[in-house]
Phi, psi and omega in degrees: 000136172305114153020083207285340169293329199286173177259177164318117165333142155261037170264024204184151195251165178270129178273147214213077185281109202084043146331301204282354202225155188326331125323299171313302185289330182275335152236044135315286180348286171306328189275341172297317198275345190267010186095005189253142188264156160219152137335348204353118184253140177211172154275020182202152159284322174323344193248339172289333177312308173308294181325315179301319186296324178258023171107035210231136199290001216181109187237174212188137152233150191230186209202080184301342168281006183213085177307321176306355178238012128320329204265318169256031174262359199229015181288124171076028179287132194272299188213178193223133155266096196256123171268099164265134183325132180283134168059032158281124173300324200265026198276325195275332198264336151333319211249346170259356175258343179275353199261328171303310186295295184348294189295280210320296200282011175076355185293117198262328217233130187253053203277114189235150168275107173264230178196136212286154187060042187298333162288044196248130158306090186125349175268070215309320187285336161303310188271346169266018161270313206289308166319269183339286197280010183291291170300340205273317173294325137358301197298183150277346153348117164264094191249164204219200197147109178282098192246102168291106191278201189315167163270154195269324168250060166289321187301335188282332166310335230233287154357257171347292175295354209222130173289209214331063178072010170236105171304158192212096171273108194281025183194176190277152226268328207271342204267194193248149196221172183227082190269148189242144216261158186248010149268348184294303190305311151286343179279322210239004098348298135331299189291339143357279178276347193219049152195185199299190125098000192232027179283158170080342207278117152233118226242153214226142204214087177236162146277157193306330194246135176245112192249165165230145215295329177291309160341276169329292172324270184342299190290336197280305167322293156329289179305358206227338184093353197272145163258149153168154173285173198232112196235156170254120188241189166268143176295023191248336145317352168230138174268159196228170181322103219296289212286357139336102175274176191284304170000292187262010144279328161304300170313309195274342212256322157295337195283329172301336195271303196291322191301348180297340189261354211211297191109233181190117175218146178221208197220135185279013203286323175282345181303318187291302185262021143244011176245349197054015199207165143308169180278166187298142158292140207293316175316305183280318181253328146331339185255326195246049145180193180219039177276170221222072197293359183288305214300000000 
């Protein structure tokens, strides 16, 4: 087994599982600006052109539900960065068959994206991260684990989604949240994979400013030049994704419950001592782009 201390190989590029999606591409990115090559795994061919596009040395298509398309996306892979489908049931069984397929190929060194506070009750999607990184730690893996809070450009879903000048926010406007700019989150990823010290690790990924969804709403506004009102609705008030199964309604109608009663708040120190800086301010990565972690 590889050192659990060394960093990512450069014999081999990081297969980069849950590419296509907005997360995925912000860390291509990172891993393109830091010198790292990858893989890009995606679920459509049709998505490789983009990915190459956001930085990634490479593309692949694969089938987390079809283990038979693993041994060769993941042939001659230095380490696998696993992005797992947002609000999926089958993520814990994805994730023992991605783990499986690894050790045959020799792929030793593991990073997966959870979510902060994964061990929270009642927070269906939170405790099936909490399965999941349960197994990823199981394993043989020298693995490392990212629990990433709200993204800071979530509010533009909220935005976005919502017509004639009224935001409709499905919780209360008022609890507390720590959002983290979700390129900070690929930088510190990259920096993961491309250097020492981080096996074993699981590291809680928040920003520095503790906001409430009205704030924030204020500053998104501000940033963008935009006037609209701001409301607290219900989720039969958003529209959500047509390929939503009653599962990942479920999830988001918990996920939603708790922030109305609790929010989601974490502490920025680790993000500040793997990035070497603080984290971007909710102000700043709300303004420099318009990617979309919902999508």
């Amino acid at each position: 087994m590889t050192p659990p201390d060394a960093p990512t190989s450069a014999a081999g590029p990081i297969a980069v599982v849950g590419a296509g999606g907005p997360t995925g591409r912000a860390v291509l990115g990172a891993f393109a600006e830091a010198g790292l090559a990858s893989r890009a795994l995606v679920h459509r061919a049709d998505q490789e052109a983009e990915v190459l596009a956001a930085g990634a040395s490479e593309a692949a298509v694969i089938e987390l539900d079809d283990a038979a398309t693993f041994p060769a996306a993941l042939e001659g892979a230095a380490a696998i960065h696993f992005i797992p489908p947002v609000f999926k049931a089958r993520e814990s069984d994805q994730a023992t068959a991605l783990l499986a397929a690894a050790a045959a190929a020799g792929v030793e060194r593991l990073v997966m994206h959870s979510v902060l506070h994964a061990d929270t009750p009642g927070l269906r999607h939170h405790e099936r991260k909490s399965r999941t990184e349960a197994i990823v730690r199981a394993s043989d893996s020298n693995w490392t684990i990212l629990r990433p809070a709200m993204y800071a450009q979530t509010m533009r879903f909220y935005w976005e989604k919502s017509p004639d000048g009224v935001v409709v926010v499905p919780y209360s406007l008022d609890t507390p949240f720590t959002p983290v700019d979700l390129r900070d989150v690929a930088a510190a990823g990259a920096i993961v994979h491309g250097s020492d010290g981080h096996a074993f690790a699981t590291y809680e990924l928040a920003g520095s400013e503790v906001l409430s969804t009205r704030e924030m709403m204020a500053q998104l506004a501000a940033a963008l030049g935009v006037e609209f009102e701001l409301e607290r609705g219900d989720l039969a008030d958003l529209t959500l994704p047509r390929n939503w199964s009653e599962e990942s309604r479920l999830d988001m109608a918990a996920m939603c419950h708790h922030y109305d009663e609790v929010g989601l708040a974490g502490n920025g120190r680790v993000l500040t001592m793997l990035l070497g800086r603080k984290p971007t301010r909710f102000s700043a990565a709300i303004a420099g782009g318009d990617d979309r972690p919902w999508a």
